[in-house]
GUMI-356545 format. One record per atom (N, C-alpha, C, O): residue number from 1; atom name; x, y, z. Coordinates in steps of 0.2 Angstrom, whole numbers, always signed. Layout:
<pts>
+------+-------+-------+-------+-------+
: rovo : torgu :    px :    py :    pz :
+------+-------+-------+-------+-------+
:  NUM :    CA :     X :     Y :     Z :
...
+------+-------+-------+-------+-------+
</pts>
This chain:
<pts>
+------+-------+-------+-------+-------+
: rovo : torgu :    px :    py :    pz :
+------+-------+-------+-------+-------+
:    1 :     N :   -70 :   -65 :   +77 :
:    1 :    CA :   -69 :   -70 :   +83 :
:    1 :     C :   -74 :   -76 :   +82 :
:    1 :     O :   -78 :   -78 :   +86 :
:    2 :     N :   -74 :   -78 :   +76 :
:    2 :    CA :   -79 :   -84 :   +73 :
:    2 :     C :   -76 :   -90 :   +74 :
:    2 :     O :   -71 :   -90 :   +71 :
:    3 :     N :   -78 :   -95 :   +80 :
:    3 :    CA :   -73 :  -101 :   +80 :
:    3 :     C :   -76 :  -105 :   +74 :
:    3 :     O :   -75 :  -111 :   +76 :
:    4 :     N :   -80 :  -105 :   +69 :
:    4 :    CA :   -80 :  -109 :   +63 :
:    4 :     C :   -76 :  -107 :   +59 :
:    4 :     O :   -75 :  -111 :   +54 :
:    5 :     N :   -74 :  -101 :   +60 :
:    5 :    CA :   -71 :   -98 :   +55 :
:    5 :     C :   -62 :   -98 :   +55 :
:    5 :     O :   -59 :  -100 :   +50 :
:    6 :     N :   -59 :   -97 :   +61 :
:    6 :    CA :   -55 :   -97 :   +64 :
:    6 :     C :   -53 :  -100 :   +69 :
:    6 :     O :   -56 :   -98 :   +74 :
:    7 :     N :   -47 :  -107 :   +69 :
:    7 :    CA :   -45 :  -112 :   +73 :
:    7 :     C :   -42 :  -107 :   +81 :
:    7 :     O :   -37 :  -106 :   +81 :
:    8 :     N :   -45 :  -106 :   +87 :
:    8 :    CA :   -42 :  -105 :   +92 :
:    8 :     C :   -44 :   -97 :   +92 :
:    8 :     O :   -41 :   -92 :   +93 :
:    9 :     N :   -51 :   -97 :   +90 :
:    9 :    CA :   -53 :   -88 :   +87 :
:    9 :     C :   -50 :   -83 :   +91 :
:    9 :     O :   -46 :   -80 :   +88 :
:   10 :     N :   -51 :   -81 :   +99 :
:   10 :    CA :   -49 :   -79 :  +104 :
:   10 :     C :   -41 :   -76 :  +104 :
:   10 :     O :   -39 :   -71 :  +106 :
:   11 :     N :   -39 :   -80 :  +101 :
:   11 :    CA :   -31 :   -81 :  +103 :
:   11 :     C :   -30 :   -76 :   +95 :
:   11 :     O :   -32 :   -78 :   +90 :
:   12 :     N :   -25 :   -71 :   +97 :
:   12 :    CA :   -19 :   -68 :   +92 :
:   12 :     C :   -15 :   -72 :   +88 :
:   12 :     O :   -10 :   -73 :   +92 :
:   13 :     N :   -15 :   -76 :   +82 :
:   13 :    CA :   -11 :   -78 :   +77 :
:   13 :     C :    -9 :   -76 :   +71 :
:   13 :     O :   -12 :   -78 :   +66 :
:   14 :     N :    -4 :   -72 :   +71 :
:   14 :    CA :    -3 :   -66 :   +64 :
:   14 :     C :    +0 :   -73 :   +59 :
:   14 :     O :    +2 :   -72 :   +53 :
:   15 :     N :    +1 :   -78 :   +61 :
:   15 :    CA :    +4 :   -84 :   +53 :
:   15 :     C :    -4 :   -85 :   +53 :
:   15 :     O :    -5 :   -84 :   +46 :
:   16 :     N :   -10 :   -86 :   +54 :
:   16 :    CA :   -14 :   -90 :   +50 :
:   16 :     C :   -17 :   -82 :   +44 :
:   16 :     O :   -22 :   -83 :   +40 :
:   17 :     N :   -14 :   -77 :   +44 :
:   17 :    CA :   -16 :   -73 :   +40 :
:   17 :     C :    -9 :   -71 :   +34 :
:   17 :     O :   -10 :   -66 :   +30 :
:   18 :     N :    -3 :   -75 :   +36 :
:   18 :    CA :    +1 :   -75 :   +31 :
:   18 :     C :    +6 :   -81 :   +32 :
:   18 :     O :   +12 :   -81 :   +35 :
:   19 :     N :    +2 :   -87 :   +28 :
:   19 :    CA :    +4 :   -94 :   +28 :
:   19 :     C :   +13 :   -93 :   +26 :
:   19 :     O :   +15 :   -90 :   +21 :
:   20 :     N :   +17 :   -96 :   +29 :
:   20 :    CA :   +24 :  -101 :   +28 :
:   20 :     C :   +27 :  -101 :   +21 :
:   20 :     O :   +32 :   -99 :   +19 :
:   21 :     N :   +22 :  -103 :   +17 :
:   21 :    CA :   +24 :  -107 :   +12 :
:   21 :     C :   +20 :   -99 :    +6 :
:   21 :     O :   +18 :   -99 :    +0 :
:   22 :     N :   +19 :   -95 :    +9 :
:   22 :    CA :   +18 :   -89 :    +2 :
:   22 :     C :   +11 :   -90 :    +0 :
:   22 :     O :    +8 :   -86 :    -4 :
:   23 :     N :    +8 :   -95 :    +3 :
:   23 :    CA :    +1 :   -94 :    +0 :
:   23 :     C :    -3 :   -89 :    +2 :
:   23 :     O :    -2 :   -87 :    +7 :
:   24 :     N :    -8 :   -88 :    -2 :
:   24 :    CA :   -14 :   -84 :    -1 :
:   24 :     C :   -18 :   -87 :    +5 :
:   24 :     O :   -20 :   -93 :    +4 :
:   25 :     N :   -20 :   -84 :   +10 :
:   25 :    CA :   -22 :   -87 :   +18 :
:   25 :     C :   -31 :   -87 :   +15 :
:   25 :     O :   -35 :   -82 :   +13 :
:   26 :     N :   -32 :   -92 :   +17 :
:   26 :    CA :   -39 :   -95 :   +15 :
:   26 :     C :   -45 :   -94 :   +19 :
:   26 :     O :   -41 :   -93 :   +24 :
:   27 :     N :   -51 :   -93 :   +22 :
:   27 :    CA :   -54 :   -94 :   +26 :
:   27 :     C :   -60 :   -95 :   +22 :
:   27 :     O :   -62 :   -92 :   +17 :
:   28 :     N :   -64 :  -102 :   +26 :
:   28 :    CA :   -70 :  -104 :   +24 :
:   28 :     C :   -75 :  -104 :   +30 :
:   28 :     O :   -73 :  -105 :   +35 :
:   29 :     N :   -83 :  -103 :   +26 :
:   29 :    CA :   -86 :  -105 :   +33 :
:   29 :     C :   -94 :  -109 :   +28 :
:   29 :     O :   -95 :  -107 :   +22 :
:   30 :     N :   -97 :  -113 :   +32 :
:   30 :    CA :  -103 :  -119 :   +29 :
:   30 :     C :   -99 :  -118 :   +22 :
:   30 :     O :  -101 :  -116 :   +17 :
:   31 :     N :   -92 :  -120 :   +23 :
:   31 :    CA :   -90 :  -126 :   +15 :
:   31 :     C :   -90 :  -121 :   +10 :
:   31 :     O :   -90 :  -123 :    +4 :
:   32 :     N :   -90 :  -112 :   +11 :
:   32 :    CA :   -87 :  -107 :    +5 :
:   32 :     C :   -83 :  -103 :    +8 :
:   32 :     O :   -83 :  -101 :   +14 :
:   33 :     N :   -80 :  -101 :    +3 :
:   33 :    CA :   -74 :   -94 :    +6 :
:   33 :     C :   -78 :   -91 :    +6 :
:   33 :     O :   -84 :   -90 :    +4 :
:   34 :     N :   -74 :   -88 :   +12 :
:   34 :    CA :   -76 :   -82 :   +13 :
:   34 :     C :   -72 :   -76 :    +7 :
:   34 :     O :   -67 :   -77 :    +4 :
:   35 :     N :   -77 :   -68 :    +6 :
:   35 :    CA :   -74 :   -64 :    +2 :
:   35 :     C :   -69 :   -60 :    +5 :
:   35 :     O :   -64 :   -59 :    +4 :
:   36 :     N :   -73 :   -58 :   +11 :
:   36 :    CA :   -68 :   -51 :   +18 :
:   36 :     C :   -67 :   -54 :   +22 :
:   36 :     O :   -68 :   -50 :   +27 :
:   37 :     N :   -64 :   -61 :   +26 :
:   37 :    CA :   -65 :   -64 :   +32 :
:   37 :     C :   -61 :   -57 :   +37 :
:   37 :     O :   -63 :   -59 :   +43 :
:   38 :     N :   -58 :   -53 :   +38 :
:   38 :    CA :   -55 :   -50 :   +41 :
:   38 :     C :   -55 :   -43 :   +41 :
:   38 :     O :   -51 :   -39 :   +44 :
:   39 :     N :   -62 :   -40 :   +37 :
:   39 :    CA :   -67 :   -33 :   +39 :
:   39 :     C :   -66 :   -32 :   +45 :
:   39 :     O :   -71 :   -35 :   +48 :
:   40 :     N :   -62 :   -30 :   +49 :
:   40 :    CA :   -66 :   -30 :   +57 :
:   40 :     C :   -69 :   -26 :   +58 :
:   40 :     O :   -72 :   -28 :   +63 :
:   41 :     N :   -71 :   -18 :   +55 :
:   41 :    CA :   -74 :   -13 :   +58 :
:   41 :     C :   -81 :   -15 :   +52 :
:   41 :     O :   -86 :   -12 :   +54 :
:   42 :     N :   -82 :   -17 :   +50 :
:   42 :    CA :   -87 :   -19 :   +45 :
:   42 :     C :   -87 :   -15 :   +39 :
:   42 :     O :   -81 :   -12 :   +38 :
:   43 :     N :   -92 :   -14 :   +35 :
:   43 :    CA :   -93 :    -9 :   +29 :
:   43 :     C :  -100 :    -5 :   +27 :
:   43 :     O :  -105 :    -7 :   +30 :
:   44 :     N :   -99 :    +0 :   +22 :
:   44 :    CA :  -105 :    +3 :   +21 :
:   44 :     C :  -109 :    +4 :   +28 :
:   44 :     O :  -106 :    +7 :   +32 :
:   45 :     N :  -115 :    +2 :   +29 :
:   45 :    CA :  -121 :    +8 :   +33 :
:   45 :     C :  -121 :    +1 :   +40 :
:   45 :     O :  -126 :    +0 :   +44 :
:   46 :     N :  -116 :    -3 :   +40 :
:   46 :    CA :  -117 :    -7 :   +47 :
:   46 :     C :  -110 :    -5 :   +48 :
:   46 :     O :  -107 :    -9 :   +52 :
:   47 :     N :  -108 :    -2 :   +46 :
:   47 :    CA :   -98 :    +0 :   +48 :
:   47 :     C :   -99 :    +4 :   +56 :
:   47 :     O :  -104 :    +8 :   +58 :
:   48 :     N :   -93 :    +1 :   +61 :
:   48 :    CA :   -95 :    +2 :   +68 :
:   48 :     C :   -92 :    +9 :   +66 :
:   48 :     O :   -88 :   +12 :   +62 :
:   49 :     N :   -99 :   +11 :   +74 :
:   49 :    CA :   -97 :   +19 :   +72 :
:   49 :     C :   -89 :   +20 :   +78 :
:   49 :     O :   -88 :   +26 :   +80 :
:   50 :     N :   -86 :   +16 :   +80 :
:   50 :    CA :   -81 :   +19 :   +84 :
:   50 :     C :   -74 :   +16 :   +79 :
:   50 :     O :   -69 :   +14 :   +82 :
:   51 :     N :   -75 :   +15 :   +74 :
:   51 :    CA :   -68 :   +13 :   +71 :
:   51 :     C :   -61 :   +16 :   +69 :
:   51 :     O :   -56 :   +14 :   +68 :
:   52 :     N :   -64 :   +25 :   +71 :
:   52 :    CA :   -61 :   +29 :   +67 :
:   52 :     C :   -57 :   +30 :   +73 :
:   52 :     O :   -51 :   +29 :   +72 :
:   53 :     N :   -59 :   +32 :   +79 :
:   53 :    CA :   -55 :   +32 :   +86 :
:   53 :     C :   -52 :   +26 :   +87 :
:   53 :     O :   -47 :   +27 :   +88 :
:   54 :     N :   -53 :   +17 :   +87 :
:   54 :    CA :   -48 :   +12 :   +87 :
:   54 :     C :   -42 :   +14 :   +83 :
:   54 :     O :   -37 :   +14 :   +85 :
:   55 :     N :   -44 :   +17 :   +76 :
:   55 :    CA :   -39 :   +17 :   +72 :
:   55 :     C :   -33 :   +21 :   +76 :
:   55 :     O :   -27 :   +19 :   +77 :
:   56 :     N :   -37 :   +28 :   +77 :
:   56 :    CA :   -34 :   +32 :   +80 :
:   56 :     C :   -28 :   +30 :   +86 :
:   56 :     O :   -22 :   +30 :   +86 :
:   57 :     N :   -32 :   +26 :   +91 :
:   57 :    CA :   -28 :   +24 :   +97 :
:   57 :     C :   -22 :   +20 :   +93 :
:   57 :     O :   -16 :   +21 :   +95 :
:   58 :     N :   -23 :   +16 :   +89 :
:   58 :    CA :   -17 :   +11 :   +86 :
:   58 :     C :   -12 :   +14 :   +84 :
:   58 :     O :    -6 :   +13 :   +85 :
:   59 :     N :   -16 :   +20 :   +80 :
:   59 :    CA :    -8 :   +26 :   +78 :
:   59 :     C :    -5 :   +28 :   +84 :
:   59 :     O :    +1 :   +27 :   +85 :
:   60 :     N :    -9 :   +31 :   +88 :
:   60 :    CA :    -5 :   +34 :   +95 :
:   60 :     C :    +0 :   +30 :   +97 :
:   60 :     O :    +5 :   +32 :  +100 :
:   61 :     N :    -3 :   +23 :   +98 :
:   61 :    CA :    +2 :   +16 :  +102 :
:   61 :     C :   +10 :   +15 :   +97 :
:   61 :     O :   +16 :   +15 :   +98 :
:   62 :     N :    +6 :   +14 :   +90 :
:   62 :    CA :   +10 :   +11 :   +88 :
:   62 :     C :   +17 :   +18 :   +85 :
:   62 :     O :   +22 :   +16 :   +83 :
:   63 :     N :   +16 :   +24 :   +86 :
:   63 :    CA :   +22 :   +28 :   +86 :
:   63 :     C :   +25 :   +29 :   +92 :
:   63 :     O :   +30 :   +33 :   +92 :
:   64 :     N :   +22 :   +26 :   +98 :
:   64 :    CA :   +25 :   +26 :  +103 :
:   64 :     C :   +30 :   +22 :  +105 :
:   64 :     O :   +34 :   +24 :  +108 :
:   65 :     N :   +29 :   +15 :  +101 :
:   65 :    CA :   +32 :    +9 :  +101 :
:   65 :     C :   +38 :   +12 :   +94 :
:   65 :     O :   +41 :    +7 :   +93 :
:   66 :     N :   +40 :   +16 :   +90 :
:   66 :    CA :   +42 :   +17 :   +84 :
:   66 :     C :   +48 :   +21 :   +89 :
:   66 :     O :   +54 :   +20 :   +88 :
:   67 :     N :   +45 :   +28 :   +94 :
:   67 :    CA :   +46 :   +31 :   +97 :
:   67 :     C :   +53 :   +26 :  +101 :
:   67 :     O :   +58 :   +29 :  +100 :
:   68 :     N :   +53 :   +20 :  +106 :
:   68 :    CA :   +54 :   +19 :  +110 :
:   68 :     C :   +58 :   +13 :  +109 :
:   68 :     O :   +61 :   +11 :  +114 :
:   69 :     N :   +59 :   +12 :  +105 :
:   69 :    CA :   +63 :    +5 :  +100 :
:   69 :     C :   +68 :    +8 :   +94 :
:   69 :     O :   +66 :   +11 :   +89 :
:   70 :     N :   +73 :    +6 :   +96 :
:   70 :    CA :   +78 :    +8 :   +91 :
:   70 :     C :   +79 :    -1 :   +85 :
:   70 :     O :   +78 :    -7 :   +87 :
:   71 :     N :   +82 :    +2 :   +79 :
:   71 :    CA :   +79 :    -7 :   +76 :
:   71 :     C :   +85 :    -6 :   +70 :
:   71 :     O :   +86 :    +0 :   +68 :
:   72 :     N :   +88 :   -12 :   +70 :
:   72 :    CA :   +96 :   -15 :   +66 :
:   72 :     C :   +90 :   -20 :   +62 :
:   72 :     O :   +85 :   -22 :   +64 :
:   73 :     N :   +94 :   -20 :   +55 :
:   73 :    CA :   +91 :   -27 :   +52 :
:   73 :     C :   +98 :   -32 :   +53 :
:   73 :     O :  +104 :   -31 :   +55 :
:   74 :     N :   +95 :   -35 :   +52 :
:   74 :    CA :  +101 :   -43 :   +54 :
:   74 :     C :  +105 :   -43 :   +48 :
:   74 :     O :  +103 :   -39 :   +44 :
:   75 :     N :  +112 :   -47 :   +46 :
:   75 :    CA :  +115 :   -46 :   +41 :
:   75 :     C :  +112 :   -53 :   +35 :
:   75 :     O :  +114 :   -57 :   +32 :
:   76 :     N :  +104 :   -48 :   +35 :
:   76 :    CA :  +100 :   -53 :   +29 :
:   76 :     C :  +100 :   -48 :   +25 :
:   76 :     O :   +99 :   -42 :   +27 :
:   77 :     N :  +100 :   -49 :   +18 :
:   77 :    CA :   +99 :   -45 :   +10 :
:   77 :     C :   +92 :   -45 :   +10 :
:   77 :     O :   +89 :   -50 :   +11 :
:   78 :     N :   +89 :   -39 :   +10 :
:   78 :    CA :   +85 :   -36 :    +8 :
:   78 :     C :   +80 :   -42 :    +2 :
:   78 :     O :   +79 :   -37 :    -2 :
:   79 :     N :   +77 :   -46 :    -1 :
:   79 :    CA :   +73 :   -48 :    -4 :
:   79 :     C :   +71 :   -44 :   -10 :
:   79 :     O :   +69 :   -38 :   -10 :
:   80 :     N :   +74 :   -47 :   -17 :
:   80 :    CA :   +72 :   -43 :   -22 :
:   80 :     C :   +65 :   -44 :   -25 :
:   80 :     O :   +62 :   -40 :   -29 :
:   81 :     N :   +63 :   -49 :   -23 :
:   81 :    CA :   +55 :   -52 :   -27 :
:   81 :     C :   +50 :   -49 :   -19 :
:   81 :     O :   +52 :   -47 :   -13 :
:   82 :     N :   +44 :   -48 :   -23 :
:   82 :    CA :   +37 :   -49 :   -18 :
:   82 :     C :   +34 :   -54 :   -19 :
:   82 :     O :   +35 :   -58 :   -23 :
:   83 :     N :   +29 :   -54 :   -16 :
:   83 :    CA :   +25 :   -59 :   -17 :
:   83 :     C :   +18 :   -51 :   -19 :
:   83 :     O :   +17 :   -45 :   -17 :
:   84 :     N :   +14 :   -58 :   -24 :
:   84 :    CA :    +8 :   -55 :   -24 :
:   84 :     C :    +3 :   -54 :   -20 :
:   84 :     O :    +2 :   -59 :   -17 :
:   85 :     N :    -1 :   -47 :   -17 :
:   85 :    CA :    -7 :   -50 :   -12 :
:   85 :     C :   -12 :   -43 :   -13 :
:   85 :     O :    -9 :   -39 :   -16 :
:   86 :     N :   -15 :   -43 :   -11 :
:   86 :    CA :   -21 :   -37 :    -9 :
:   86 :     C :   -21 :   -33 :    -7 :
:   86 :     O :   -26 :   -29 :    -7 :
:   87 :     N :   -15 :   -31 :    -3 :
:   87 :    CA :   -13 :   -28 :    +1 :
:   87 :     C :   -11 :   -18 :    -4 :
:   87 :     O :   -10 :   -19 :   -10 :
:   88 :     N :   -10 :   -14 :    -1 :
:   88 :    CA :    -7 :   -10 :    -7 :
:   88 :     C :    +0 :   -10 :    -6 :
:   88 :     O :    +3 :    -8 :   -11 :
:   89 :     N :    +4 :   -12 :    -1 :
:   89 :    CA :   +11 :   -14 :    -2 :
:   89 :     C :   +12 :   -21 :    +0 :
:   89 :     O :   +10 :   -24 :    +5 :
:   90 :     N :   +14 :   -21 :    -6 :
:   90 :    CA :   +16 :   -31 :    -5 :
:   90 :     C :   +19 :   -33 :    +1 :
:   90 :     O :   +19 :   -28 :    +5 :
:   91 :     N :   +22 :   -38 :    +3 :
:   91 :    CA :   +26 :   -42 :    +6 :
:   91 :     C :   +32 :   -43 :    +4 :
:   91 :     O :   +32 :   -41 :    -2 :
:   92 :     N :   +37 :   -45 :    +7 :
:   92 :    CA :   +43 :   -47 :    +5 :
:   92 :     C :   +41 :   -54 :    +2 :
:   92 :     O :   +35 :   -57 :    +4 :
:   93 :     N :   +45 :   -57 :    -1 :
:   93 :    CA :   +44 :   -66 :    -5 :
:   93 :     C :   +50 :   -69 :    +0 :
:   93 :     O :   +49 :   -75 :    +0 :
:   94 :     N :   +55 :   -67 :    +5 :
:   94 :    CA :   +57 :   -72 :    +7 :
:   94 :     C :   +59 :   -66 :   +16 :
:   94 :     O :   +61 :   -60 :   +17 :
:   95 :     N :   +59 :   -71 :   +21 :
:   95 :    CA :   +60 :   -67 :   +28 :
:   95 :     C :   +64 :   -63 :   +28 :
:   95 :     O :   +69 :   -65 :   +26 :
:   96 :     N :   +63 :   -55 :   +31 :
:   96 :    CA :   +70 :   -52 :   +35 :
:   96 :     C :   +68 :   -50 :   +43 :
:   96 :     O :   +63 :   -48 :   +46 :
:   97 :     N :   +74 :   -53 :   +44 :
:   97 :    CA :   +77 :   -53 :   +52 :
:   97 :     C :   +79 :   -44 :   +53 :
:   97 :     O :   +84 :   -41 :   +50 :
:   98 :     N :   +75 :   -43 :   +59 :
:   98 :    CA :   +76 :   -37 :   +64 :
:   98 :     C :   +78 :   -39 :   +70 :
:   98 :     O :   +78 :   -44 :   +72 :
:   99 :     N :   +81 :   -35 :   +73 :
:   99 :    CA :   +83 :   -35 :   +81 :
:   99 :     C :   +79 :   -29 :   +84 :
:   99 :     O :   +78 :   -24 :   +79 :
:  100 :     N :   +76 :   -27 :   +89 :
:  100 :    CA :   +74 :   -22 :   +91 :
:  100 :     C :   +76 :   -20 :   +99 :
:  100 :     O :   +77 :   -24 :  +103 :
:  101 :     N :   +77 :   -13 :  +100 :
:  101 :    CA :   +80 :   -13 :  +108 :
:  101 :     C :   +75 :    -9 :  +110 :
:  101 :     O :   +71 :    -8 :  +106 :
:  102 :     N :   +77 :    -7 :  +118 :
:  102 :    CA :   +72 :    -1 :  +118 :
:  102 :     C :   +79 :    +5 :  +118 :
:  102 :     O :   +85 :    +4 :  +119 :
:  103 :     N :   +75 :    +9 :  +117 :
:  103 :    CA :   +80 :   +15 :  +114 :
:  103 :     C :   +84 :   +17 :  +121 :
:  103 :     O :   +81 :   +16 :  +127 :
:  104 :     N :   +90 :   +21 :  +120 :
:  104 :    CA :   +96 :   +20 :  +125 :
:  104 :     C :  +100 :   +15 :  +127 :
:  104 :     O :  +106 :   +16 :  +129 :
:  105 :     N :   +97 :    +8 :  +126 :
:  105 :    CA :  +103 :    +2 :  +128 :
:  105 :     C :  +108 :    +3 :  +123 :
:  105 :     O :  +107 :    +6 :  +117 :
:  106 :     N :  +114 :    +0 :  +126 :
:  106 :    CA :  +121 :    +1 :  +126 :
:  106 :     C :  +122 :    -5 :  +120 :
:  106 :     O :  +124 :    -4 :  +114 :
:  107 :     N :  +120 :   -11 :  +120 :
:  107 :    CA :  +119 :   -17 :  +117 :
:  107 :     C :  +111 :   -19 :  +114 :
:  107 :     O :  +106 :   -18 :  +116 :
:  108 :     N :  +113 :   -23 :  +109 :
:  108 :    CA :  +109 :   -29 :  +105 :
:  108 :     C :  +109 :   -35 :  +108 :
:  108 :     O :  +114 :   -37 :  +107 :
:  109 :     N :  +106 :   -38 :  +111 :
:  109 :    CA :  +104 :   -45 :  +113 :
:  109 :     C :  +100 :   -49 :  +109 :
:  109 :     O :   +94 :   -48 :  +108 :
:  110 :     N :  +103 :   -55 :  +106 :
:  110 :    CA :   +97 :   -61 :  +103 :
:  110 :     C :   +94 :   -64 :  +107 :
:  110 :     O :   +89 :   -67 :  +106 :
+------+-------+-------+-------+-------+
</pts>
């Protein structure tokens, strides 16, 4: 949450961490990249000690959310390229389109 670091810090923006255009998403502060800009629990012997329960609560949430939503891909082709990153599974190199319901509706709505 560094506003030198990050335009509008407060605020959730999942593009400024995976630019448009495929680039590698940049972050600088006094005029150097940063190496980890996006550590949030920290590392080694200053790592927060409640990370492991954050972690935890986000599994609980986010299989509830898995649990409660039924999900169609749109009639886009799957992406045969990745893109390179840091990540240990890549990204797709070009968008796929989902639809998401909550589970039991009758219809898909755009």
């Amino acid at each position: 949450h560094d506003p030198t670091v990050f335009r509008d810090a407060l605020s959730f923006d999942a593009r400024r961490f995976c630019p448009v255009n495929g680039a590698k998403a940049r972050f600088v502060k006094d005029g150097k990249p940063l190496k980890h800009p996006t550590v949030v629990f920290g590392l080694g012997r200053g790592r927060c000690p409640g990370d492991t329960f954050a972690l935890s609560v986000l599994a609980v949430a986010l299989k509830g959310w898995v649990q409660a939503l039924e999900a169609r891909s749109e009639s886009t082709p799957l992406p045969e390229a990745v893109r390179q990153t840091v990540a240990s599974t890549p990204g797709p190199a070009a968008e796929i389109y989902a639809w998401l319901k909550p589970a039991g509706h009758q219809e898909y709505s755009p």
